[in-house]
N, CA, C and O atoms as a printed pandas DataFrame, in Angstrom:
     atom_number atom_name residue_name chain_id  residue_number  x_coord  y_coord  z_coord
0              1         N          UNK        A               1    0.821   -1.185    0.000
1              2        CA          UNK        A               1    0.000    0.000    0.000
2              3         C          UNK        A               1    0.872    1.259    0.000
3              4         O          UNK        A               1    0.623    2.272   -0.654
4              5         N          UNK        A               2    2.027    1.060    0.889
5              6        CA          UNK        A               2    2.685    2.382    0.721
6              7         C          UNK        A               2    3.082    2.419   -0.153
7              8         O          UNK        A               2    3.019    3.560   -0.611
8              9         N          UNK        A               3    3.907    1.185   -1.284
9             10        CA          UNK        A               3    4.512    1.438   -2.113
10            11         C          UNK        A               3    3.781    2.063   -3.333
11            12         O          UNK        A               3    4.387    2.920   -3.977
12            13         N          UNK        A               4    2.558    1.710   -3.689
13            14        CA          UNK        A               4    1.514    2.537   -4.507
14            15         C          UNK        A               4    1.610    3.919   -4.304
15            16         O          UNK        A               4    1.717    4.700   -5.249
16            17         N          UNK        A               5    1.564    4.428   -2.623
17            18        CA          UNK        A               5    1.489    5.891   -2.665
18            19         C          UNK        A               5    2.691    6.382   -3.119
19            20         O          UNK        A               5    2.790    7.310   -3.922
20            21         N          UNK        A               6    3.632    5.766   -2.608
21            22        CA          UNK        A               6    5.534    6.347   -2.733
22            23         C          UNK        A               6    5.079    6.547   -4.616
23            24         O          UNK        A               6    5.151    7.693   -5.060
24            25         N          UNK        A               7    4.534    5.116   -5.823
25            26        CA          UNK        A               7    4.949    5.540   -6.934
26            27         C          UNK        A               7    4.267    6.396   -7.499
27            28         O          UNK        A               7    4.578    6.806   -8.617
28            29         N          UNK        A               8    2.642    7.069   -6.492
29            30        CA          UNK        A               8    2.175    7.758   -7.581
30            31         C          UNK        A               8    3.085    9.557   -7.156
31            32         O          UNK        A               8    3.112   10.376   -8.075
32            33         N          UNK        A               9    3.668    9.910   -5.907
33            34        CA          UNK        A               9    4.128   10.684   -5.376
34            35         C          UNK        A               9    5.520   10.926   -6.270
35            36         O          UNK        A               9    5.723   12.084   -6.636
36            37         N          UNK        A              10    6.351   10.048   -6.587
37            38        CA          UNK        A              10    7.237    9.718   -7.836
38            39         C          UNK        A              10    6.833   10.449   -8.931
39            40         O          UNK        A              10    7.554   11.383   -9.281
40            41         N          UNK        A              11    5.748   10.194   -9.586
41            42        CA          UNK        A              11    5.383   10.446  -10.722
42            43         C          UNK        A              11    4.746   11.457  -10.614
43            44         O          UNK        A              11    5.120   12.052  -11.625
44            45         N          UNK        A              12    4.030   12.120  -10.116
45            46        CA          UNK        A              12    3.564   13.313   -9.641
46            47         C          UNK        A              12    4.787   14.669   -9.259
47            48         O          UNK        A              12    4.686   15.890   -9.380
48            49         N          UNK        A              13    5.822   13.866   -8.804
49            50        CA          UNK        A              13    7.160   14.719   -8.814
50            51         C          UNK        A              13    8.022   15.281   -9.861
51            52         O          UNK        A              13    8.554   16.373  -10.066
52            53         N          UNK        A              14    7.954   13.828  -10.611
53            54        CA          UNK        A              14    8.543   13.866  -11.745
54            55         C          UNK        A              14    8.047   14.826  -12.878
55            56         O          UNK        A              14    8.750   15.468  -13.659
56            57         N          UNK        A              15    6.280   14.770  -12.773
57            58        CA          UNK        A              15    5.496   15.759  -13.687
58            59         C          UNK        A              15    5.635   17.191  -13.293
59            60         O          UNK        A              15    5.300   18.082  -14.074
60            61         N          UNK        A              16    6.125   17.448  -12.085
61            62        CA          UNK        A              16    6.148   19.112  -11.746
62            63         C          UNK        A              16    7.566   19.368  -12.071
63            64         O          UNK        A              16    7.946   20.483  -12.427
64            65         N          UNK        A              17    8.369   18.332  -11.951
65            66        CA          UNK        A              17   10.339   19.380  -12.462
66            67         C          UNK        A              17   10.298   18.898  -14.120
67            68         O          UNK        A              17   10.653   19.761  -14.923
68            69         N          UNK        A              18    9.883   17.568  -14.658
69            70        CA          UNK        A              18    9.893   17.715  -16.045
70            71         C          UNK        A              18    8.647   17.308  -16.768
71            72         O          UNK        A              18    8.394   16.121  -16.976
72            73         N          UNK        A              19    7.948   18.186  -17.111
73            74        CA          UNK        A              19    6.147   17.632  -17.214
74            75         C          UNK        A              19    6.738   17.097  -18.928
75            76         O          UNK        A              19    6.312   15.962  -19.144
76            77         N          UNK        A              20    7.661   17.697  -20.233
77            78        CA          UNK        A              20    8.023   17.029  -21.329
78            79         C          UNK        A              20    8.540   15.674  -21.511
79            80         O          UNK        A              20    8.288   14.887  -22.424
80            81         N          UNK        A              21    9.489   15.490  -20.254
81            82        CA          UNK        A              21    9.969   14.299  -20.764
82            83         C          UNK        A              21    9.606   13.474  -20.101
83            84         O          UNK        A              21   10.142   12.378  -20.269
84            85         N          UNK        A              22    8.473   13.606  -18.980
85            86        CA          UNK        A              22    7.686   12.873  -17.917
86            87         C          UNK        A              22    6.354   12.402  -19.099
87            88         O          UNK        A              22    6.174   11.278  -19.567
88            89         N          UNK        A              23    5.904   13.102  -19.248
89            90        CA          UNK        A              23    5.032   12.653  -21.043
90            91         C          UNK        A              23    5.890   11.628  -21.605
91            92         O          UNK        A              23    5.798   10.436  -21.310
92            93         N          UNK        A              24    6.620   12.056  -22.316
93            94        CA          UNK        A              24    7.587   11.586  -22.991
94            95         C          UNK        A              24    7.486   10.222  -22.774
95            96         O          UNK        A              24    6.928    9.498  -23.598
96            97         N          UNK        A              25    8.030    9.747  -21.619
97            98        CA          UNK        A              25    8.782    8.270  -20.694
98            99         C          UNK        A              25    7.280    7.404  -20.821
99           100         O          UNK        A              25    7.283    6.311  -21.389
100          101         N          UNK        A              26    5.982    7.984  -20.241
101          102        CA          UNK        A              26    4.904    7.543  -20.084
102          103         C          UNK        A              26    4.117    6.899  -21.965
103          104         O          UNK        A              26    3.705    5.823  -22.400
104          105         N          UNK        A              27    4.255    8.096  -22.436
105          106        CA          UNK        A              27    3.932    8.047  -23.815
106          107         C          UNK        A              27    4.876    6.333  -24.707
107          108         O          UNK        A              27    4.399    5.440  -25.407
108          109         N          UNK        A              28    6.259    6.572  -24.214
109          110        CA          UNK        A              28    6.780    5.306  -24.721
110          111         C          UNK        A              28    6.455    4.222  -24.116
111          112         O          UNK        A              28    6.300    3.179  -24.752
112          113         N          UNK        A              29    6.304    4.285  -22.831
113          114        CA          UNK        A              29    6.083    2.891  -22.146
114          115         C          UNK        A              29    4.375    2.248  -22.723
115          116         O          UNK        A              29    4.041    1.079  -22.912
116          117         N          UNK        A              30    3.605    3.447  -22.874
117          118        CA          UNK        A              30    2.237    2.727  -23.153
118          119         C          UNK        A              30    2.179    2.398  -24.715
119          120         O          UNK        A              30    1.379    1.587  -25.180
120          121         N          UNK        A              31    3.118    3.119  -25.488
121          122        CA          UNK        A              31    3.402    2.845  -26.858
122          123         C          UNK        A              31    4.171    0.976  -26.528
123          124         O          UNK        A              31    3.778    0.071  -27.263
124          125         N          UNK        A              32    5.059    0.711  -25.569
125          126        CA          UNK        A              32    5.712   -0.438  -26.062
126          127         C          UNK        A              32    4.995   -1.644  -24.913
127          128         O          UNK        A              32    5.522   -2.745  -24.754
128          129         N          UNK        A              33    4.180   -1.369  -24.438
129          130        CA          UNK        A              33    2.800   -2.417  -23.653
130          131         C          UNK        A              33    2.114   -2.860  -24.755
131          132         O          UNK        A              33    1.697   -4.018  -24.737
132          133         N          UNK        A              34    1.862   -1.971  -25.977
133          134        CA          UNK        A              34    0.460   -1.987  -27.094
134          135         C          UNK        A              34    1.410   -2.475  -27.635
135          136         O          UNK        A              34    0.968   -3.608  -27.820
136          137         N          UNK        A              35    2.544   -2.482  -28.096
137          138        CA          UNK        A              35    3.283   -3.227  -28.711
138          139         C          UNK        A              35    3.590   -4.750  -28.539
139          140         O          UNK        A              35    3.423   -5.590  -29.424
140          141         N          UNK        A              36    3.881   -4.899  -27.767
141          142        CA          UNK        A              36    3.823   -6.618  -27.084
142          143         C          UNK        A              36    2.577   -7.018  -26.986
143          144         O          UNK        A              36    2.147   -7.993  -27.602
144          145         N          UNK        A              37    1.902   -6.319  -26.220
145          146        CA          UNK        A              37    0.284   -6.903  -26.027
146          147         C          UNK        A              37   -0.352   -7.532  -28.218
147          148         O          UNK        A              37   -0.843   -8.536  -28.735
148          149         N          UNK        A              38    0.129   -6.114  -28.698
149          150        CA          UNK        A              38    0.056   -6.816  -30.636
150          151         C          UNK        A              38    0.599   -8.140  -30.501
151          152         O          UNK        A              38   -0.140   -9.124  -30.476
152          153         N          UNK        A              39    1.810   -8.216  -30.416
153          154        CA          UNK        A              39    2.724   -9.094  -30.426
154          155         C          UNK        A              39    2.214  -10.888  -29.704
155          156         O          UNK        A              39    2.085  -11.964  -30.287
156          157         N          UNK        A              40    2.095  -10.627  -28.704
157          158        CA          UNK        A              40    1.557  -11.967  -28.011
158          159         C          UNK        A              40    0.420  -12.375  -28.897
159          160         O          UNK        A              40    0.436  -13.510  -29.372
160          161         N          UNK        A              41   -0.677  -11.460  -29.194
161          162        CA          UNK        A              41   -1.926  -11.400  -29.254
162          163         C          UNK        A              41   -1.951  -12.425  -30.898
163          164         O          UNK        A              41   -2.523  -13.456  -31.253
164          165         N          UNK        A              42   -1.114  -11.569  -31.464
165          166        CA          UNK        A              42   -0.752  -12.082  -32.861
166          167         C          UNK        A              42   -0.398  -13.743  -33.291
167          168         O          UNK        A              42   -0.775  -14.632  -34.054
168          169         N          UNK        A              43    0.723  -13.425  -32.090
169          170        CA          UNK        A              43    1.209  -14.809  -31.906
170          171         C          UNK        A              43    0.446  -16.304  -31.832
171          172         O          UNK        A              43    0.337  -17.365  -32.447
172          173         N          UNK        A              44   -0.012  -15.586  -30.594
173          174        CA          UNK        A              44   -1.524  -16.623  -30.125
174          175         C          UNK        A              44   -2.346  -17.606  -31.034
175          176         O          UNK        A              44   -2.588  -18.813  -31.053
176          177         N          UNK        A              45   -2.778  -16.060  -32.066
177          178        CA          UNK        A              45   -3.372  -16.586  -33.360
178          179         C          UNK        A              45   -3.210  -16.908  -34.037
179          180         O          UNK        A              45   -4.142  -17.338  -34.717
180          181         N          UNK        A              46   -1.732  -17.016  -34.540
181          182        CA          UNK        A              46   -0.979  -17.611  -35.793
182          183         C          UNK        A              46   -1.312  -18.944  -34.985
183          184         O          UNK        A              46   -2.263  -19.607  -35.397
184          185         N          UNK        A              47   -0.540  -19.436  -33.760
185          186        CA          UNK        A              47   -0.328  -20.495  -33.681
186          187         C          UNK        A              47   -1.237  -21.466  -33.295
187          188         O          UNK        A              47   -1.052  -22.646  -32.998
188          189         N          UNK        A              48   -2.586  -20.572  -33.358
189          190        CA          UNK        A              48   -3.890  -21.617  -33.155
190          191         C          UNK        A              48   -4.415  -22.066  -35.173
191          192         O          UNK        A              48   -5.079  -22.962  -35.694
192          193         N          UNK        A              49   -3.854  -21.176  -35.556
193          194        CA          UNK        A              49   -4.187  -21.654  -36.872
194          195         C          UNK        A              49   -3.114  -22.955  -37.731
195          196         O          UNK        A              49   -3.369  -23.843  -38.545
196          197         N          UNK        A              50   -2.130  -22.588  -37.193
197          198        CA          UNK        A              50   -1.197  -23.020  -37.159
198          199         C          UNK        A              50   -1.602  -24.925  -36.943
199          200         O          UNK        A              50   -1.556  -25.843  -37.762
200          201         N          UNK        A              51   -1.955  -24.900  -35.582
201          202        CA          UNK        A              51   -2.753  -26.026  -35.146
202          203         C          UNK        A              51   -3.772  -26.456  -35.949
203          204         O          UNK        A              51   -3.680  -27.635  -36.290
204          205         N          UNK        A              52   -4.718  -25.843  -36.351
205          206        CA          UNK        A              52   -5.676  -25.970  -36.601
206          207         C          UNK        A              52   -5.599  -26.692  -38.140
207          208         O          UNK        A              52   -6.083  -27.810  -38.317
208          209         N          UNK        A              53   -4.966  -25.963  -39.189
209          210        CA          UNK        A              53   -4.361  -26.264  -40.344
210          211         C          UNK        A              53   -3.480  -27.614  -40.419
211          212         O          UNK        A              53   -3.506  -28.387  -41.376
212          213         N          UNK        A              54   -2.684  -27.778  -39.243
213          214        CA          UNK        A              54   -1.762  -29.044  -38.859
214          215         C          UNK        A              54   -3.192  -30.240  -38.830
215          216         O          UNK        A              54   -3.137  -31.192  -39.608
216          217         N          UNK        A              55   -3.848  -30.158  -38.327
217          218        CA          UNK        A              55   -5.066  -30.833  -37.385
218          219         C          UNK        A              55   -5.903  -31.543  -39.141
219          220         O          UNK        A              55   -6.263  -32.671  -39.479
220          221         N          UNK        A              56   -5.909  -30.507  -39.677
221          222        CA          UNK        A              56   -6.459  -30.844  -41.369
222          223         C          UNK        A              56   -5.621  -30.941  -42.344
223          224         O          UNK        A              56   -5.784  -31.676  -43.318
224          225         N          UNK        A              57   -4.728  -30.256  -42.163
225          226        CA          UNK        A              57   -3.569  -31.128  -43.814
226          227         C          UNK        A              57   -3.597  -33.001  -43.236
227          228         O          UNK        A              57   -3.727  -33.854  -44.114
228          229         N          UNK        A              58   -3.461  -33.450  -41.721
229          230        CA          UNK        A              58   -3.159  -35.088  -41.735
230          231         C          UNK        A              58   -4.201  -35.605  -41.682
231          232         O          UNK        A              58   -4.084  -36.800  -41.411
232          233         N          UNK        A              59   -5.630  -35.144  -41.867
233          234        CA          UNK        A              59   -6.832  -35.165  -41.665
234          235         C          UNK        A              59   -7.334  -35.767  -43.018
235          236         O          UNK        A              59   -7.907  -36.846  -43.164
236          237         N          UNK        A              60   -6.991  -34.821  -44.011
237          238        CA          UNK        A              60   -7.253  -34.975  -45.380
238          239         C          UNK        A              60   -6.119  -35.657  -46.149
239          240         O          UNK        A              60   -6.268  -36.569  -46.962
240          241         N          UNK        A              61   -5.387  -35.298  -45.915
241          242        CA          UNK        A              61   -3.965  -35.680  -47.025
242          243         C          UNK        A              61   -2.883  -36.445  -46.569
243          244         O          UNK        A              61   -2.211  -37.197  -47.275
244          245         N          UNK        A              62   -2.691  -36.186  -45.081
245          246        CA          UNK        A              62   -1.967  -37.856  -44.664
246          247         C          UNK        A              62   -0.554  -37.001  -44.764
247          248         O          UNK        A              62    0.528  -37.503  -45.067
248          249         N          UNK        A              63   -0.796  -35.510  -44.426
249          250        CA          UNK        A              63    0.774  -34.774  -44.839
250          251         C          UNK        A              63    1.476  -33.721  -43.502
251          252         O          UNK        A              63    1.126  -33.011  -42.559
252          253         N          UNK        A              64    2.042  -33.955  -43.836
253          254        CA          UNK        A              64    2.548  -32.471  -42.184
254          255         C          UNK        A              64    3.367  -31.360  -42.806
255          256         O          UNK        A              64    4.351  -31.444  -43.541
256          257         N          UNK        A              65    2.808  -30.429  -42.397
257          258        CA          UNK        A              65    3.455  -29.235  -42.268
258          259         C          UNK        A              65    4.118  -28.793  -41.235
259          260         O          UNK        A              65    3.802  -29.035  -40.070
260          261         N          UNK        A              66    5.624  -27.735  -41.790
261          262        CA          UNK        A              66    6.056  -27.820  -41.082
262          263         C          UNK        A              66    6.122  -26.941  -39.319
263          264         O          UNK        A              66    5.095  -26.492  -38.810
264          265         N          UNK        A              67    7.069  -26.878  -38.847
265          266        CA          UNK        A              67    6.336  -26.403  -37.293
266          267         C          UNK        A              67    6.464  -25.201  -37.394
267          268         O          UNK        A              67    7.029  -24.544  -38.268
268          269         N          UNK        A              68    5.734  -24.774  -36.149
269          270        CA          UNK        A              68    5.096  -23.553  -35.918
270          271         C          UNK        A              68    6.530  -22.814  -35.405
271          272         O          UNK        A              68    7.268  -23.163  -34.484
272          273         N          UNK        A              69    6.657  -21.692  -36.310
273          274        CA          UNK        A              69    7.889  -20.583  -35.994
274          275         C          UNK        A              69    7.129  -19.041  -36.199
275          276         O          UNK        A              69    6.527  -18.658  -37.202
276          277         N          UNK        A              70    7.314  -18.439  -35.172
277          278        CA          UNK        A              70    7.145  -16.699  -34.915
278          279         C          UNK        A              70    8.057  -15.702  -34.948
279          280         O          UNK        A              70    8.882  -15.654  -34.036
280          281         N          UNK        A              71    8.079  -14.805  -35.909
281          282        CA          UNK        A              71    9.056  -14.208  -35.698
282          283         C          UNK        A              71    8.460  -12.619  -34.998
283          284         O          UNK        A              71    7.474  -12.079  -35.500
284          285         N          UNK        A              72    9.111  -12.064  -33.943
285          286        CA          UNK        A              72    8.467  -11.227  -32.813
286          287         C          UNK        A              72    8.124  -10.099  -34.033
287          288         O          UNK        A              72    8.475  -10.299  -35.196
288          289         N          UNK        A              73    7.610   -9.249  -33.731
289          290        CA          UNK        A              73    7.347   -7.972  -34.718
290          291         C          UNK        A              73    8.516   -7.060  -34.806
291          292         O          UNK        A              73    8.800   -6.725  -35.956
292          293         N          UNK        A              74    9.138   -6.660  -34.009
293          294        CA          UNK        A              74   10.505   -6.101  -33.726
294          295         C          UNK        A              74   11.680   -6.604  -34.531
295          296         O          UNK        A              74   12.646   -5.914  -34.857
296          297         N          UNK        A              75   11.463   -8.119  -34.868
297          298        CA          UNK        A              75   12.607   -8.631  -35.291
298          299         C          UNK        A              75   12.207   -8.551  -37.346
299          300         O          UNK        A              75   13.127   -9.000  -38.029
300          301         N          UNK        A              76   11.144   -8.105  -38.017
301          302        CA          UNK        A              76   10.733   -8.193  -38.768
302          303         C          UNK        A              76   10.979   -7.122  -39.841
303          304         O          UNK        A              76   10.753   -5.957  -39.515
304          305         N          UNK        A              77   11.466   -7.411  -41.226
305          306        CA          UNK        A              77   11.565   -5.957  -42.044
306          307         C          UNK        A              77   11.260   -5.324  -42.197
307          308         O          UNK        A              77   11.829   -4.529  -42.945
């Protein structure tokens, strides 16, 4: 409980000596949460299709495809 008050007192500090780059810090961190949160989210779904597609190529055709690889969004051209 205290530690909640200590971080909003932090940040409340931080906004009165630098309210730009106190934005700033906040603005990136919720920019790179939405970023991963994409990321997992994405993931998730590739690899349920992934499954799902695996589940029916040996279903129908007696064939396998190959395994499930993600590449993070960050790491991508």
């Amino acid at each position: 409980m205290i530690g909640t008050y200590l971080l909003i007192a932090l940040v409340a500090i931080c906004f009165a000596l630098w309210p730009a780059e106190s934005a700033n810090v906040l603005t990136s961190v919720s920019l790179k949460i939405q970023v991963y949160w994409l990321n997992y989210r994405m993931k998730f779904m590739a690899w349920r299709m992934h499954r799902k597609l695996s589940r029916d190529m040996k279903k129908r055709f007696n064939s396998e495809i190959p395994p499930f690889k993600w590449v993070d969004l960050w790491d991508r051209n």
